[in-house]
C-alpha positions as CSV (number, residue, x, y, z in Angstrom):
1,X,18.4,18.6,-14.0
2,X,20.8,16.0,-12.1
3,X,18.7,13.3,-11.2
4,X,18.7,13.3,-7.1
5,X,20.2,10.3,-5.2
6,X,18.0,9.2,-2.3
7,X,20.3,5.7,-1.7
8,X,20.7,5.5,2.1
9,X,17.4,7.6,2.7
10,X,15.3,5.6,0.2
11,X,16.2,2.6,2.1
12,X,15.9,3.9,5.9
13,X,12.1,5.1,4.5
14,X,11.3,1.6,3.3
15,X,12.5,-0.3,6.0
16,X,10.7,1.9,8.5
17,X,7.2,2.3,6.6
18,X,6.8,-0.7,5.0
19,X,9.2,-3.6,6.8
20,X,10.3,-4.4,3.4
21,X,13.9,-4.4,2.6
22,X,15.6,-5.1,-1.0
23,X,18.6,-7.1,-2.0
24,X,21.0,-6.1,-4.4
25,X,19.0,-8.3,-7.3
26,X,15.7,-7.2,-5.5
27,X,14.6,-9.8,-3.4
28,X,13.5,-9.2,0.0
29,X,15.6,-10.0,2.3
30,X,15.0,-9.7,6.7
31,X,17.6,-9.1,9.4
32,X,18.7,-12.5,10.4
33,X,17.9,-13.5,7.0
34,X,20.5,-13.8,3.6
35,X,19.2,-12.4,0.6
36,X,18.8,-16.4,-0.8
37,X,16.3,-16.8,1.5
38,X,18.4,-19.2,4.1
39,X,18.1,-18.4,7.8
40,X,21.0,-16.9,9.2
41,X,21.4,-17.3,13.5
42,X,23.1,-14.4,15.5
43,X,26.6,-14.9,17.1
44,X,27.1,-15.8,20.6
45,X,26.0,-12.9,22.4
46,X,24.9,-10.7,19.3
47,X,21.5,-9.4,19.5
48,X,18.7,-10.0,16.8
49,X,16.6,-7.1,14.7
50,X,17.4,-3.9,14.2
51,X,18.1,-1.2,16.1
52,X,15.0,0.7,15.5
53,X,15.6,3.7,17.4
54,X,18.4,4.6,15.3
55,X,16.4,4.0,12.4
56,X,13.6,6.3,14.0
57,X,16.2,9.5,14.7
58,X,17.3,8.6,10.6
59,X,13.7,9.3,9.8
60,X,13.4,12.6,11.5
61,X,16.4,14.2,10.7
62,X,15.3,13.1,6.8
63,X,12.4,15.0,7.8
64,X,13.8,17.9,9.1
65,X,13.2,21.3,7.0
66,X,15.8,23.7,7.5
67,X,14.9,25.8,4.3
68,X,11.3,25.7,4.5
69,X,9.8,23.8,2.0
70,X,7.0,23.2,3.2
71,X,4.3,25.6,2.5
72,X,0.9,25.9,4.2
73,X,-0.4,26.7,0.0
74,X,1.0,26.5,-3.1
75,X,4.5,24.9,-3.9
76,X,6.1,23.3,-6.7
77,X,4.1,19.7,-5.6
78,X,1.0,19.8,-4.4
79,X,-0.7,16.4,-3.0
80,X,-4.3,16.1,-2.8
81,X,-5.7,13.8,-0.6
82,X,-9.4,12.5,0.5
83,X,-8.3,12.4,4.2
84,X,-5.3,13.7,6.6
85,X,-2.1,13.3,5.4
86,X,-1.0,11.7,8.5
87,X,-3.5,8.6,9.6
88,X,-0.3,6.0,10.1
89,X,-1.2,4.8,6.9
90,X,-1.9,5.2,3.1
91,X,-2.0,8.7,2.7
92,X,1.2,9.2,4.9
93,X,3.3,6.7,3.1
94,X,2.4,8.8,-0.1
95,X,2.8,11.9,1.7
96,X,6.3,10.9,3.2
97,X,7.3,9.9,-0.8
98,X,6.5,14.1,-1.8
99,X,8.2,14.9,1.2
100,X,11.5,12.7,1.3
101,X,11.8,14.2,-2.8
102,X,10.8,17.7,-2.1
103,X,13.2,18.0,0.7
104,X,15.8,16.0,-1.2
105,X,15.4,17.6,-4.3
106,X,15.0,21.0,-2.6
107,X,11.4,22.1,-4.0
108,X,8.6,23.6,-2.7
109,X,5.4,21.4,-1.6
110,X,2.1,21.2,0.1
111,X,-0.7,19.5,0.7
112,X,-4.6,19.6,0.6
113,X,-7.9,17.1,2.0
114,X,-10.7,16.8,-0.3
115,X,-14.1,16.2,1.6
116,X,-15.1,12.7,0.7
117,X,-18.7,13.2,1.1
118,X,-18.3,16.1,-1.1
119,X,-17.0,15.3,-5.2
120,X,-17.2,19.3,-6.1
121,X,-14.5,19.3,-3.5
122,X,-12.0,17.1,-5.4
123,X,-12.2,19.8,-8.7
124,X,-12.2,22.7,-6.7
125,X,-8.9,21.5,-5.0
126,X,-7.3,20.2,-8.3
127,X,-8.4,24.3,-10.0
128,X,-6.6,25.6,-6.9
129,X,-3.7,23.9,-7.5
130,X,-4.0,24.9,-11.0
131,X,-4.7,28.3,-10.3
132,X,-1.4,28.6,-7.7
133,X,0.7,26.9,-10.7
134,X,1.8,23.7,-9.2
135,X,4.7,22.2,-11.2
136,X,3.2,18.7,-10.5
137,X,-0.4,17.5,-8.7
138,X,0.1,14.2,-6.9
139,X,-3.7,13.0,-6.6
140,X,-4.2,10.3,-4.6
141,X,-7.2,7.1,-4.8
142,X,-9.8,6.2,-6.9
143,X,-11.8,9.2,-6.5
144,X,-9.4,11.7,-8.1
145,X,-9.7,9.0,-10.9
146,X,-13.1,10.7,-11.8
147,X,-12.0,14.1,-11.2
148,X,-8.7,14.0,-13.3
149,X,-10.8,12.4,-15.7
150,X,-12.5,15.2,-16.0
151,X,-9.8,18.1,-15.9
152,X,-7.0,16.6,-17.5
153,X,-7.8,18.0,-21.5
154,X,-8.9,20.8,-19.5
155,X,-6.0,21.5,-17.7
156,X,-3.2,20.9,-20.6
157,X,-0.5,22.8,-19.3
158,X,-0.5,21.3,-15.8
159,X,1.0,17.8,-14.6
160,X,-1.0,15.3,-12.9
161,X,0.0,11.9,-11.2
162,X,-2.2,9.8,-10.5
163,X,-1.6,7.3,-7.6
164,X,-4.1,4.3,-7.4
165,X,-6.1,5.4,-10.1
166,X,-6.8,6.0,-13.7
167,X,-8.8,8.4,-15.2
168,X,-12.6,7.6,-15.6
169,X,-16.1,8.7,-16.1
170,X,-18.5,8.4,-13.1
171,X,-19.8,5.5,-14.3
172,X,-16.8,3.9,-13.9
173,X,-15.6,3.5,-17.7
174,X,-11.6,4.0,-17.9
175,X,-11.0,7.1,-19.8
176,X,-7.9,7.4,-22.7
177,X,-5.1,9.0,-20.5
178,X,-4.0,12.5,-21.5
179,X,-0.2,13.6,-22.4
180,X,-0.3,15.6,-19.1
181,X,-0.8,12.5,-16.7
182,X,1.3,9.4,-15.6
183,X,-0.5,6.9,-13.4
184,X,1.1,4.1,-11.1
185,X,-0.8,1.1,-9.8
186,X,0.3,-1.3,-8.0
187,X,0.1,-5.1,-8.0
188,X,-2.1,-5.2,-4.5
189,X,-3.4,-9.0,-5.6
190,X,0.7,-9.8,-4.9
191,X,0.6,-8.6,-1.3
192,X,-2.7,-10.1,-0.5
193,X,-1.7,-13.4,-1.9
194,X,1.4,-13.9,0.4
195,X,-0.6,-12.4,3.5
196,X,-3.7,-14.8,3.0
197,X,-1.1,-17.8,1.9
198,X,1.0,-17.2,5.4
199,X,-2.0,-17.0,7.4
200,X,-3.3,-20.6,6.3
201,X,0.2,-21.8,7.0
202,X,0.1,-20.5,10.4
203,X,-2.6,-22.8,11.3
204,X,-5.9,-20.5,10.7
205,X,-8.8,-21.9,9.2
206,X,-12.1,-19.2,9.5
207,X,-10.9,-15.9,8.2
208,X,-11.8,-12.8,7.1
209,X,-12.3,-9.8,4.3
210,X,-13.0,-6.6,5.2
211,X,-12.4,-4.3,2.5
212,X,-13.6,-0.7,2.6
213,X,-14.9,0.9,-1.0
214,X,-15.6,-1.5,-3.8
215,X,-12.5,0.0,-5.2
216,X,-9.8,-1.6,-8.1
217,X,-6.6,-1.6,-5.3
218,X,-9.5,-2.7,-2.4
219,X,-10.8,-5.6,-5.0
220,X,-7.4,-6.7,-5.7
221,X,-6.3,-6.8,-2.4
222,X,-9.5,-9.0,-2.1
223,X,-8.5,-11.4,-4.7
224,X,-5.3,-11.5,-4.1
225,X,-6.3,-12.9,-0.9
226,X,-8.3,-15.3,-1.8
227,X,-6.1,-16.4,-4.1
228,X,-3.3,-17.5,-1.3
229,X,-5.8,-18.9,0.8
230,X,-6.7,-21.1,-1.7
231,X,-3.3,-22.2,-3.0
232,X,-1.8,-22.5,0.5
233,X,-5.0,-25.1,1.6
234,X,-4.7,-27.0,-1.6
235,X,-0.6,-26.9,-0.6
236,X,-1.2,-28.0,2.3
237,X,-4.5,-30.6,1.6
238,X,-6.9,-28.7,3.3
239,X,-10.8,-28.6,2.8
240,X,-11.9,-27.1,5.7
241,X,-10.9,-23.5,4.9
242,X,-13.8,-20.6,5.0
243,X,-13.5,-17.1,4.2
244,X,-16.1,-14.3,5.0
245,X,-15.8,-11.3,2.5
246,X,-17.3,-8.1,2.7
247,X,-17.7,-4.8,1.8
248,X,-18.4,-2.0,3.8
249,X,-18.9,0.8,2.1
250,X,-16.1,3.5,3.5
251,X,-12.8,4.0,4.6
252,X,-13.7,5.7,7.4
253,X,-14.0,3.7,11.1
254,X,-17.7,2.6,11.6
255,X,-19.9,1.2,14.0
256,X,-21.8,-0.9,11.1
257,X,-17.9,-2.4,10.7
258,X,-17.2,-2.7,14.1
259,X,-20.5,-4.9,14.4
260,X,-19.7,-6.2,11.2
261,X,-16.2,-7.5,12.5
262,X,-17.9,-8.4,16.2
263,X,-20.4,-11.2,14.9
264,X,-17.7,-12.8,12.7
265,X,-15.2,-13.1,15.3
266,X,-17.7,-14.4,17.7
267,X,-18.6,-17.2,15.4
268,X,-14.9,-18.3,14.9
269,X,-13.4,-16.3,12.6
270,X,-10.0,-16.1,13.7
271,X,-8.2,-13.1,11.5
272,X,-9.7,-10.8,9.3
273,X,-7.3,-8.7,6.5
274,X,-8.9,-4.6,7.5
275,X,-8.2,-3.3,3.9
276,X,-8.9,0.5,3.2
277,X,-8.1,3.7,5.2
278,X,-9.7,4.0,8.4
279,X,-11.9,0.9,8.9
280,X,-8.9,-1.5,10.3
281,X,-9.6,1.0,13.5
282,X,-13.2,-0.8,13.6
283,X,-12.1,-3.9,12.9
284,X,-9.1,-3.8,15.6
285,X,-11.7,-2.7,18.4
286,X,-13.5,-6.0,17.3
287,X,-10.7,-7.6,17.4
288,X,-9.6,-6.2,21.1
289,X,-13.0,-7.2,22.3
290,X,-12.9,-10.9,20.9
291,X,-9.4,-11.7,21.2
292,X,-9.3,-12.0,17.5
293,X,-6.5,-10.7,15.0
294,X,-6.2,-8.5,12.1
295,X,-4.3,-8.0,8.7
296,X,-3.3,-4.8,8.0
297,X,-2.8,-3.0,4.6
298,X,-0.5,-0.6,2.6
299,X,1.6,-0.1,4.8
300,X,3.2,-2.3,8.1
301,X,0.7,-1.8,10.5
302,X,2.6,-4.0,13.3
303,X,3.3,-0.8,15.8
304,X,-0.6,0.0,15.9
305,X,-1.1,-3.0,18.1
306,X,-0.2,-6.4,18.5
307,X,-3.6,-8.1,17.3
308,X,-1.9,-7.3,13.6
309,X,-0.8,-10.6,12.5
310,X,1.0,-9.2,9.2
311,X,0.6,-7.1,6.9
312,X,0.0,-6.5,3.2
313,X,2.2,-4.1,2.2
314,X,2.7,-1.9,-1.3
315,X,5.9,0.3,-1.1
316,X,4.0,3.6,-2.0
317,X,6.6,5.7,-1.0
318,X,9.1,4.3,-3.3
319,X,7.3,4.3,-6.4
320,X,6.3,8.2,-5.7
321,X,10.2,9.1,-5.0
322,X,10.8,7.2,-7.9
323,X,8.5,8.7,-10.5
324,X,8.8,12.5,-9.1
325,X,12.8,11.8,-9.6
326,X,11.8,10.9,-13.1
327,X,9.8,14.0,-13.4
328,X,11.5,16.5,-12.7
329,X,15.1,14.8,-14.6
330,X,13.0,14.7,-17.7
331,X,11.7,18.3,-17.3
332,X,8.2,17.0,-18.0
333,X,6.6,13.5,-18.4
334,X,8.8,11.3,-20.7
335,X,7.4,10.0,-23.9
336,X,7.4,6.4,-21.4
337,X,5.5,8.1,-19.4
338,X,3.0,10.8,-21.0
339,X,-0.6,9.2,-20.9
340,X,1.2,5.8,-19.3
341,X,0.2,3.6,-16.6
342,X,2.9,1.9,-14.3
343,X,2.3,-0.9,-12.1
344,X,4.4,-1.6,-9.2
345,X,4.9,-5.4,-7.6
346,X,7.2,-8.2,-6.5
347,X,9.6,-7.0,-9.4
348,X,10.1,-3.7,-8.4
349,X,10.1,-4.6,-4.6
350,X,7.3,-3.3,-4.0
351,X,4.3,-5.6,-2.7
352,X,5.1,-8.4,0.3
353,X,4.6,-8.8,3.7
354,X,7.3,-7.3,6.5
355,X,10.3,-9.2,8.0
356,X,11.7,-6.2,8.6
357,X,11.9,-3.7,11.5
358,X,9.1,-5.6,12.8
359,X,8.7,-8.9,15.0
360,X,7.8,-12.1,12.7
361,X,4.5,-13.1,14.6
362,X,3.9,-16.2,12.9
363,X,4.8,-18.7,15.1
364,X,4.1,-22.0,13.1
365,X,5.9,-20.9,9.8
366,X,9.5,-19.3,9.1
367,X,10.8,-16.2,7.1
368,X,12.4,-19.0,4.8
369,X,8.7,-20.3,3.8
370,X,8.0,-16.7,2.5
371,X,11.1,-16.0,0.5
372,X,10.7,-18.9,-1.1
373,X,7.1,-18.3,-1.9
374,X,8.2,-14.8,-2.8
375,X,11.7,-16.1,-5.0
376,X,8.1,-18.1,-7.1
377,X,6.4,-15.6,-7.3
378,X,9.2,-13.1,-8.8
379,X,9.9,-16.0,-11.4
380,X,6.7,-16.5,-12.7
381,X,6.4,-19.8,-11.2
382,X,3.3,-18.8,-8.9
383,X,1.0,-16.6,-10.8
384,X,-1.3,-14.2,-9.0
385,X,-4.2,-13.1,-11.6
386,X,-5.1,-9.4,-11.0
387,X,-8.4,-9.9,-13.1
388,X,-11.2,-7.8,-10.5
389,X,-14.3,-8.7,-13.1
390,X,-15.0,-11.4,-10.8
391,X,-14.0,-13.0,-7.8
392,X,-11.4,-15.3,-8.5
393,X,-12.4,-19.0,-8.8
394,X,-11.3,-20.7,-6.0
395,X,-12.2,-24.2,-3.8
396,X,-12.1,-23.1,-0.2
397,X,-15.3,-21.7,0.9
398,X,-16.0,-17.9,0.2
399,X,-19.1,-16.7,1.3
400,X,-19.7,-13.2,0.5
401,X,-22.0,-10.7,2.5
């Protein structure tokens, strides 16, 4: 099979989703802003950004499915999901990945919710898919983990990916990774890194973590942060930094996070990173009512309201274009891929902060800080760990609830 050629599209999706654009050699680059990191200044009488209502009719018509391939059940790819497909956030930017392919590509897809509350749910959705012979089952979070864990010697003759997850027991335990699946990761600790390091540059000293399930991507978002906190205050000669962290539990919005995110900010806690599904809707009503701000996650979170400082963002739709056009131009999983985990990060473009298609709301710290930053980060210069065993090891003041 020809291998398809998103080009243009693939870039209109991650400019609009994400706020993360690429260079020719990969590096992020802004509007207003050279792909070596150097500040650029409109003409005389140009106008700054980018046109993002031309951008926004490129998405639609990209969208747009004249031959009907979407199917209400069944399909060639089926994505399974623990929540709707479209809640501005994770689960969309995975779902608009199967959908840019399958409509590129010209195959048949669909997609299913699992009940959260419910883990019989998650197998009978993965044996329905089975039974209606999908070509390929996208599963998405560290739930499906489990569930593939379980199916996947079961189920030889059907193709799993596994997004955010690998397969494992219920205790937790990772499980060897069958012939049938490929799994991609991403380096989450990257994007968390940059967004806690800005944030400390900005001028913020009392900040937050509220992270949703004590999940591997939640925890290395976690760390991450940390992580940049504390190398932008020893940067910067700092000891006054403190960071509340927290977990609540869910990825769904709560009161007990809502609360949760009301008493920090109301003893000086100035931003708090919302990282996992639905919670950030808690923690933005918090924020509303105590004139604090957020930092978003997955995806660039800017258009949901202006309290969103930045975000920490993982290009999820490019890495599942990317591997389903690999799929599908192999016939199969390739021996690279059968039974292999892929991470994605700052090397493949895919974990940062937006400058793009967005307005840069720091107001203390330039786009040229955070290429720079990003440029050390792609060299090896300025390690991130992604170990989640433990929190990372760190001066500034943690205190965990």
């Amino acid at each position: 099979m020809k291998r398809i050629r998103l080009g243009l599209a693939g870039l209109i999706l991650t400019y609009i989703l994400t706020g993360c654009g690429l260079a020719a050699d990969g590096t992020v680059v802004s509007a207003g802003e050279t792909a070596d990191g150097a500040g650029q200044e409109p003409e005389d009488g140009e106008e700054s950004g980018m046109d993002t209502t031309s951008w926004e009719e490129s998405l639609q018509k990209m969208f747009e499915d004249p031959y009907g391939d979407y199917r209400e059940t069944g399909g060639e790819i089926v994505l399974l999901t623990d929540g709707p497909v479209e809640d501005g956030g994770y689960n969309e930017a995975v779902y608009n990945g199967v959908r840019m392919y399958a409509l590129g590509a010209g195959k048949s897809f669909s997609y299913y919710n699992a009940n959260p509350d419910d883990l019989e749910s998650y197998r009978k959705l993965v044996e329905r898919s089975v039974q209606e012979n999908a070509g390929i089952i996208v599963c998405v979070g560290d739930t499906f983990g489990q569930t593939v864990g379980d199916m996947q010697e079961s189920c030889p003759q059907t193709s799993f990916l596994l997004i955010d997850s690998v397969p494992h027991s219920a205790e937790g335990e990772e499980l060897s990774i069958a012939p049938n699946v490929h799994c991609v990761l991403f380096h989450e600790e990257q994007a968390g890194y940059l967004a806690g390091y800005m944030a400390v540059w900005e001028g913020y000293r009392n900040l937050g973590f509220v992270g949703g399930k004590e999940e591997p991507a939640v925890m290395r978002y976690g760390y991450g942060y940390l992580q940049g906190i504390d190398a932008a205050a020893k940067d910067l000669s700092l000891d006054d930094v403190v960071v509340k962290y927290w977990y609540a539990g869910t990825f769904l919005p709560d009161i007990a996070v809502r609360e949760k995110a009301d008493g920090w900010y109301e003893s000086g806690t100035q931003v708090i990173f919302a990282c996992g599904g639905g919670i950030y809707e808690s923690v933005l009503e918090a924020a509303e009512n105590q004139d604090g701000l957020l930092i978003g996650a997955d995806v660039d979170q800017a258009r949901v309201s202006d309290r969103f400082l930045t975000s920490a963002v993982k290009n999820i739709n490019t890495a599942v274009t990317d591997t389903l056009d690999s799929f599908y131009a192999d016939r199969g999983w390739s021996e690279a891929e059968a039974g292999q985990v892929k991470r994605y990060g700052v090397e493949e473009g895919c974990a940062a902060i937006p400058v793009v298609d967005t307005e840069w709301r720091f107001k203390e710290v330039s786009t040229t800080l955070f290429f720079e930053i990003y440029k050390q980060m792609k060299r090896g210069d300025r390690a991130v760990s992604d170990d989640i065993s433990a929190p990372p090891s760190v001066a500034v003041t943690v205190n965990f609830e």
